[in-house]
C-alpha positions in Angstrom: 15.9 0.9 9.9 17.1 0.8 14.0 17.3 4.9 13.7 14.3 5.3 11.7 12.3 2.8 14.2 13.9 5.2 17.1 12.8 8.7 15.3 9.0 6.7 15.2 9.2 6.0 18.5 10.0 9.8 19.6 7.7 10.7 17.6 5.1 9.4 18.7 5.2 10.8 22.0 2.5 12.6 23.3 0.5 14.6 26.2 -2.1 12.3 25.1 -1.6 9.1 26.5 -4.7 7.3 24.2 -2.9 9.3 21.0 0.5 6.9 22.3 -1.3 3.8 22.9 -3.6 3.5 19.4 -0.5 4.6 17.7 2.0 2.7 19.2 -0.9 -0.8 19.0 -0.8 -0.1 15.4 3.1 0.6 14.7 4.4 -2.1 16.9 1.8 -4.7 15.2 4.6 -5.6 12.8 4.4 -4.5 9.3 7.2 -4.7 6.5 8.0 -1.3 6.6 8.3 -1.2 2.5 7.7 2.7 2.1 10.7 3.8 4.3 12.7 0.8 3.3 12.6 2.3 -0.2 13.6 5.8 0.6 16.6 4.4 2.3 17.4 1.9 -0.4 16.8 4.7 -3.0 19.3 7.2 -0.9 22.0 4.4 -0.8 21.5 3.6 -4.1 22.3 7.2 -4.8 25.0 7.3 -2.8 24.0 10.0 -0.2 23.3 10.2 3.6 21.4 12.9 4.3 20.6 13.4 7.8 17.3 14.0 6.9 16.5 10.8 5.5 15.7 8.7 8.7 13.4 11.4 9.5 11.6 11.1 6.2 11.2 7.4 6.4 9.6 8.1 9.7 7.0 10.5 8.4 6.2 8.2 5.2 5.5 5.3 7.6 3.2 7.8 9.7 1.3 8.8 6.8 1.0 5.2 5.9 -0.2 3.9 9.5 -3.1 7.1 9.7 -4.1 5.8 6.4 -5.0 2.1 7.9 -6.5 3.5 10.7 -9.1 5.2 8.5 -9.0 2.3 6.4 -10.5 -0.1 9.0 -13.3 1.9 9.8 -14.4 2.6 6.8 -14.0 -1.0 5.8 -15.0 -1.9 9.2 -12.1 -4.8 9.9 -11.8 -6.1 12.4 -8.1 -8.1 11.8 -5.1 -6.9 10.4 -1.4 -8.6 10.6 -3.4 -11.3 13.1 -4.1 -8.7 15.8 -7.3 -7.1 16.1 -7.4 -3.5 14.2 -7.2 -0.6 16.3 -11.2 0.4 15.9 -11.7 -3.2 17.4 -9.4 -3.1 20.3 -10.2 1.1 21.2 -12.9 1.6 18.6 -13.5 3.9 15.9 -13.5 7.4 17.3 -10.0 7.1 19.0 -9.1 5.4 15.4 -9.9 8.0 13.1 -8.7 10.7 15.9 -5.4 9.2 16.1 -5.0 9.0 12.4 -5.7 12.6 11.8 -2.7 12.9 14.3 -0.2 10.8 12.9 -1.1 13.1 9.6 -0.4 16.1 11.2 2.8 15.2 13.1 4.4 13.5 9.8 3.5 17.1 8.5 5.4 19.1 11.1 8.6 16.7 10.3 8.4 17.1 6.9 8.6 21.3 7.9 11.5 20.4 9.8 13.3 19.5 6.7 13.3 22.8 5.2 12.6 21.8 1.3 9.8 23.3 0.0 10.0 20.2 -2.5 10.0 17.5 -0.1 6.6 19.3 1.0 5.6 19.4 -2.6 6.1 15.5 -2.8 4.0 14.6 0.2 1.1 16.9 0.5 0.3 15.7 -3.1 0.5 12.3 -2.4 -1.3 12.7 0.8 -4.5 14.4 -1.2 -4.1 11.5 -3.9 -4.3 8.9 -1.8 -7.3 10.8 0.3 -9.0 10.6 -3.4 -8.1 7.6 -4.3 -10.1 6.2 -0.8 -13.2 8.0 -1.8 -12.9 6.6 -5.4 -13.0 3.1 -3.8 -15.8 4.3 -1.5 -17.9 5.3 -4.8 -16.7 2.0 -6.8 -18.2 -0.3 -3.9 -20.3 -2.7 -4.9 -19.9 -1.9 -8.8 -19.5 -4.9 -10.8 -19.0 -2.9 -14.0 -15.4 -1.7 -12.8 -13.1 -2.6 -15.4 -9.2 -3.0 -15.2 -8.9 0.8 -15.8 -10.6 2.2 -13.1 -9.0 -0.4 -11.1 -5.9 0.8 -11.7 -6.7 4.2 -11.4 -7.6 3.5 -7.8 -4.7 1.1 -6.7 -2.1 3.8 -8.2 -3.6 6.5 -6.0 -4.5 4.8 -2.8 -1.1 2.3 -2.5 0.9 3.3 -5.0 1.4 6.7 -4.9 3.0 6.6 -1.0 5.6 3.7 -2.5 6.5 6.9 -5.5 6.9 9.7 -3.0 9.1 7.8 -0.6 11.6 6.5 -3.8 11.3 10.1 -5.9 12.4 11.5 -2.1 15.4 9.4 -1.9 16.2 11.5 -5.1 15.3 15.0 -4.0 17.4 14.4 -0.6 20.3 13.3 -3.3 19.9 16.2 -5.0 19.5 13.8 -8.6 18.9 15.3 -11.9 14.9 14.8 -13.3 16.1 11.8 -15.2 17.4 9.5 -12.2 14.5 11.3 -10.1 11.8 10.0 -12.6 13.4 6.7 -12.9 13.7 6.5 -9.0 9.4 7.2 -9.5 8.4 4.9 -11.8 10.0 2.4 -9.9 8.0 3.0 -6.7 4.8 3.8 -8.5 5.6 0.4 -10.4 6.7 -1.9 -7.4 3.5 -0.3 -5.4 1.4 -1.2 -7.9 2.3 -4.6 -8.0 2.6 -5.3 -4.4 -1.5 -4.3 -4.2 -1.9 -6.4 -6.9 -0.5 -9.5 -5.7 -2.2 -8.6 -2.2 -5.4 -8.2 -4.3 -4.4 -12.2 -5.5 -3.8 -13.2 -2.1 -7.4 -12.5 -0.8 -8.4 -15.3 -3.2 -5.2 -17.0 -2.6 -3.5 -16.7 0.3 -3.6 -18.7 4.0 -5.5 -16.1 6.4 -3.4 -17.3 9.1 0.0 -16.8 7.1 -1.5 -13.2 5.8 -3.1 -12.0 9.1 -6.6 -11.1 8.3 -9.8 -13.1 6.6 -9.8 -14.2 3.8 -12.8 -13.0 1.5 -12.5 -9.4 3.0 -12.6 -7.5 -0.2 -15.6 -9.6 -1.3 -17.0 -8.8 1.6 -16.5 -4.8 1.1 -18.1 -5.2 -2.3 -14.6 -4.7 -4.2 -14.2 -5.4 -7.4 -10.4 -6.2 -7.4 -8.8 -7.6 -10.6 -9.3 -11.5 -10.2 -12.9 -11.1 -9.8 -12.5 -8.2 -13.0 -10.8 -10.8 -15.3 -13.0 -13.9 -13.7 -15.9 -11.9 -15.4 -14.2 -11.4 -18.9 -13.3 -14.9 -18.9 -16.0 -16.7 -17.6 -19.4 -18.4 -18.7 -22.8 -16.1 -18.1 -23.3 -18.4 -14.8 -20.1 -17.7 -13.5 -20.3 -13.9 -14.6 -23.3 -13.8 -12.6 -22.4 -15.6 -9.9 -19.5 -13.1 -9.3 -21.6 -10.1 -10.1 -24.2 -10.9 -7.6 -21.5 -11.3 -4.4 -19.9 -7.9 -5.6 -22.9 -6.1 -5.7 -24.5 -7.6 -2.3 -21.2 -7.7 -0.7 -22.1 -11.8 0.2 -19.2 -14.5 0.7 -21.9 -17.1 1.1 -20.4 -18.5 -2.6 -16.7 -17.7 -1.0 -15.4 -21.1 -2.4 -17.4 -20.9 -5.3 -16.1 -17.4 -6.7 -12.5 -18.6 -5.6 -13.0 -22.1 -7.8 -14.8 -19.5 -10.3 -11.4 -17.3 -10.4 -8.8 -20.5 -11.0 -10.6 -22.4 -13.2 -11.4 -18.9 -15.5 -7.1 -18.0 -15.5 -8.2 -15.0 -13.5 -5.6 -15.8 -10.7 -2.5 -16.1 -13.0 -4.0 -13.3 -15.5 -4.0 -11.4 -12.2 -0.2 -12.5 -11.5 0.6 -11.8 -15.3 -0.6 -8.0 -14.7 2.2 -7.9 -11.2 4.8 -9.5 -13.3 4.4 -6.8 -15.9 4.5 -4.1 -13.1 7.7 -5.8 -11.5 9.2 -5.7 -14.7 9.0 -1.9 -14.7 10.1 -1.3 -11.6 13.4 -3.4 -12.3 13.7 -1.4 -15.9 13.6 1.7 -13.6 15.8 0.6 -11.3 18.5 -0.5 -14.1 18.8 3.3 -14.4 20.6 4.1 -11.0 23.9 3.6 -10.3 25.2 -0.2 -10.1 25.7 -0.4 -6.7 24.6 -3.1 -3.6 21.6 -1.3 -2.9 20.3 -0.9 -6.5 20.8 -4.6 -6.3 18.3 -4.6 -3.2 16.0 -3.2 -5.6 16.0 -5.0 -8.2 16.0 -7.9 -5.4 13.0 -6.5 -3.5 11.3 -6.3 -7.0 11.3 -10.1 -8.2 10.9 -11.4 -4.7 7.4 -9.2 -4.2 5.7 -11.7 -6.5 6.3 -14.5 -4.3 5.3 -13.1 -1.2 2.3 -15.2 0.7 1.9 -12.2 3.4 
């Protein structure tokens, strides 16, 4: 993680000097790094050391930091990891700006490989996640979401990155399609169950332990799965209640949809679905190689569902 943090820093370099300092105000915010942390655990698993593979860790990192750069102004946060976003501190135009190029410099690294596959793998996830954004963008505010669509979104905008970076571990290998779906599922699996329990934690969580407010996807008119399964499970005064703050985007009843999503199960139905996607991603993992790094897997895997940040 030294190297891959010196190929970022490298990289980043530009004639620019704003394109350095929004991109380096974002990087050096902190961040647990899960997406190249994966590729490399999923290239050690596989017993190879590509000289590639720092290089691709830095790229899926960039395409993961332009992402929450456009994230916060469309959403219009204004804290993220307990620092002010980057739209707050240089505002939105040099935000987006920056963004588009961090997503055009991880693309001329990924050229630099030479494997028309590894650009395969990450200009389709790139396009997925852009679609999965504007799906959010046209479920705002819609209380009739159900678990299904929810899904639908979480798997394209967080999961898919956490897939490409593992399935690359494989490619860079050189693995057959068996271990290279395996190495897949489990990063589509352990992706979707890291947004899941981050989706908990907004309900959940300390705002000063998880570094930004809590409320914030109530706030953005989200209909996230604890307020989905509060719904099914509650009375018709606490199924209106919640439909009324999605739909207005109000946290004026913050403590009462959070008291609504206990005492309904939502919160441990919500933990139940994560469970159930950790699960998978350790059943895909049990398909590598038994080595210490599969071990990190499996590790990083069970630990994700305790995680209060």
């Amino acid at each position: 993680m030294s190297e891959v943090d010196r190929v970022i820093a490298q990289r980043l370099e530009s004639g620019v000097p704003l394109v350095g300092d929004v991109a380096r105000y974002i990087i050096s915010a902190g961040g647990k790094r899960l997406r190249p942390v994966l590729l490399l655990l999923t290239c050690g698993a596989l017993d190879d050391s590509h000289a590639q593979r720092h290089n691709l860790a830095a790229v899926v990192e960039f395409i993961h930091t332009a992402t929450l750069l456009h994230d916060d102004v469309v959403d219009e946060s204004t804290l993220r990891r307990g620092h002010p976003t980057a739209n707050e501190s240089f505002g939105n135009p040099a935000s987006v700006l920056v963004g588009d190029f961090l997503y055009s410099r991880a693309f001329q690294m990924m050229v630099e490989v030479g494997s028309m596959r590894v650009m395969q793998v990450l200009s389709e996830a790139t396009n997925v996640i852009a679609e999965g954004e504007v799906l959010q963008l046209m479920n705002m505010h819609d209380a009739s979401l159900d678990e299904e669509g929810y899904l639908r979104v979480i798997r394209s905008k967080t999961a898919k990155l956490f897939e490409a970076s593992a399935r690359l571990g494989a490619i860079l290998a050189g693995s057959d399609a068996v271990i290279e779906a395996a190495c897949a599922n489990y990063g589509q699996a352990l992706g979707t169950a890291f947004q899941v329990i981050d989706d908990v934690l907004d309900y959940d969580g300390n705002a000063n332990e998880m570094g930004k407010n809590l409320g914030d996807d109530l706030r953005e008119g989200k209909s996230t799965l604890p307020l989905i399964l509060a719904m099914q499970r509650g009375n018709a005064a606490q199924r209106q209640t919640v439909r009324e703050a999605i739909e207005s985007g109000s946290v004026e009843k913050l403590a009462e949809i959070v008291a609504i999503v206990r005492e309904t199960g939502a919160l441990d139905g919500t933990r139940d679905a994560a469970t159930k996607e950790a699960q998978r991603a350790i059943d895909a993992a049990l398909q590598l190689p038994d080595n210490p790094y599969r071990e990190a897997m499996l590790t990083l895997a069970s630990q994700l569902l305790n995680r209060r940040t």
